[in-house]
N, C-alpha and C positions, 0 to 999 in steps of 0.2 A: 434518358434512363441509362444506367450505366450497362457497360457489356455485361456485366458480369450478373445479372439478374437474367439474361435471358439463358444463363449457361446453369444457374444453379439446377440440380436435378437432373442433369444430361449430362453431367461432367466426366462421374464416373466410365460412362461410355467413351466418351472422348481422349484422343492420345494425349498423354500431358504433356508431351514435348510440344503438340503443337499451341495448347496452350499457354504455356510460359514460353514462345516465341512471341506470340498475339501480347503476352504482357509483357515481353523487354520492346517491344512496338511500340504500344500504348505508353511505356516510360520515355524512349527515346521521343516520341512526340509531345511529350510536357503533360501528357492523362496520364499520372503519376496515383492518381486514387485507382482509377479505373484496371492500371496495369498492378496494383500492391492487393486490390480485391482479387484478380482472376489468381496472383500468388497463392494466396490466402486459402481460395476455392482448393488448389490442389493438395494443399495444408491438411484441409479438413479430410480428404480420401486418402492420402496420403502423405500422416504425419511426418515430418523429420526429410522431406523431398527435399536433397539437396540444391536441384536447378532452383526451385520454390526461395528457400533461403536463403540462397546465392544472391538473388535481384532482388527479395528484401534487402540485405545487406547495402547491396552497392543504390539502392534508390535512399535509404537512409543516409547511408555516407554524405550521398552528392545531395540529399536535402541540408546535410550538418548539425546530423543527430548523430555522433562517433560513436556513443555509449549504445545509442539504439542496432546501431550497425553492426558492432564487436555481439553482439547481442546472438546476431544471425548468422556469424561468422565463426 
């Protein structure tokens, strides 16, 4: 089950910093879904979170979706 299902609904509560550490984690170890969902989670609380679209960016880049990347950037 991915991380990011047990965090839905407690996210809020949660620091996001440590969140999007746990997902450039998840990136750095190849759970590239798992790390782009917990993004995503802090997306939803807080739209437009830089740190958030910074590691979308660079996990699209280094997947070699450029378009997708500039997107986030």
């Amino acid at each position: 089950m991915p991380v990011s299902f047990f965090l839905r609904g407690t996210i809020a509560a949660m620091n996001h910093g440590v969140t999007l550490q746990r997902a450039a984690a998840l990136m750095r170890s190849g759970r590239l879904a798992e790390g782009d969902a917990l993004c995503r989670d802090v997306l939803r609380v807080v739209p437009g979170h830089p740190g958030a679209l910074h590691l979308l960016g660079l996990a699209a880049r280094d997947a070699g979706k450029p378009d997708e990347a500039e997107a986030f950037f």
